[in-house]
Structures are given as C-alpha cells and as structure tokens.
C-alpha positions in Angstrom: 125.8 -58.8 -118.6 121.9 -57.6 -120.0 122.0 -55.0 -117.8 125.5 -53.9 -119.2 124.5 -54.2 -122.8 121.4 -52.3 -122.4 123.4 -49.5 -120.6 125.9 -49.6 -123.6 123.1 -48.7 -126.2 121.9 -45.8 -124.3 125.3 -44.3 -124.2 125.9 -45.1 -127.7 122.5 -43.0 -128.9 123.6 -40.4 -126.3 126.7 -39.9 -128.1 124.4 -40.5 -131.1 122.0 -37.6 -130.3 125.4 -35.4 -129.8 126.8 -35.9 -133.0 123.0 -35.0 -134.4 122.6 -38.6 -135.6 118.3 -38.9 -136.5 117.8 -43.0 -135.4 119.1 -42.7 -131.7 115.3 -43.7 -130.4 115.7 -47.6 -131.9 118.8 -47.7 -129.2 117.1 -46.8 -126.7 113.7 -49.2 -127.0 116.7 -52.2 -127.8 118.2 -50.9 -124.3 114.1 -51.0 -122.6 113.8 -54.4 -124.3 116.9 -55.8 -122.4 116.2 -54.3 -119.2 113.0 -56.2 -119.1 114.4 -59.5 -120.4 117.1 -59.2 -117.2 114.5 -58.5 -114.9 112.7 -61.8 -115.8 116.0 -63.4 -117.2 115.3 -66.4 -114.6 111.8 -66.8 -116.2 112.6 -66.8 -119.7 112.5 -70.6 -120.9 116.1 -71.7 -121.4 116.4 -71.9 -125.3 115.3 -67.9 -125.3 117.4 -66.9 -122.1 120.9 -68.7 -124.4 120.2 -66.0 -127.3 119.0 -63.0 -124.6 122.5 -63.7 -123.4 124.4 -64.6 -126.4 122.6 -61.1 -127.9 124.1 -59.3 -124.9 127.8 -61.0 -125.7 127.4 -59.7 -129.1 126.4 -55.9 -128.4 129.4 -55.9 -125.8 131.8 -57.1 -128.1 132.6 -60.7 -126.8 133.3 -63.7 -128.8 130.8 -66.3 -128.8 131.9 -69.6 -129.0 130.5 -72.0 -131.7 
C-alpha cells in the first residue's frame, strides 16, 4: 500500500511536468520518502508505522476509519 502511494505521486508529477506545472519535484521527494518508510515499514515503531499507513490510505483515496 506505501509502495502504491509513492508510485501514485510520481505519476501524478509526471502528468504534472506534462501539463508544465513548476512544483512537480515536492512529489517526487514525498514518493522517495515513502519508499524508504516501506522498506523499513517493519522497523518503524508502531505509533509511526499507523500514520505511514494511514498517510498512504489518504494519498490513494481510501476512507479511514475513525
């Protein structure tokens, strides 16, 4: 689910970069940031791997629940 985020943002700012939008590069270091933290997802302690994975949720479009 990371992995998919991350791989959402960099085709968002490659769609970005096609429609000449300027900010495409914070996309892409958000998308570097999450492949890191799901490479090491296992090693995070638990309170910060619940919002790695709730921030994933979020950038794919899930509901959370409360």
């Amino acid at each position: 689910m990371i992995e998919q985020a991350a791989a959402e943002l960099r085709s968002g700012a490659i769609r970005a970069g096609y429609a000449g939008e300027e900010h495409k590069h914070v996309a892409f270091a958000l998308a570097m940031v999450l492949d890191e933290l799901a490479r090491h997802v296992r090693d995070l302690r638990p309170e910060v791997r619940v919002q790695v994975v709730c921030g994933a949720r979020m950038l794919l479009g899930e509901t959370i629940p409360p």
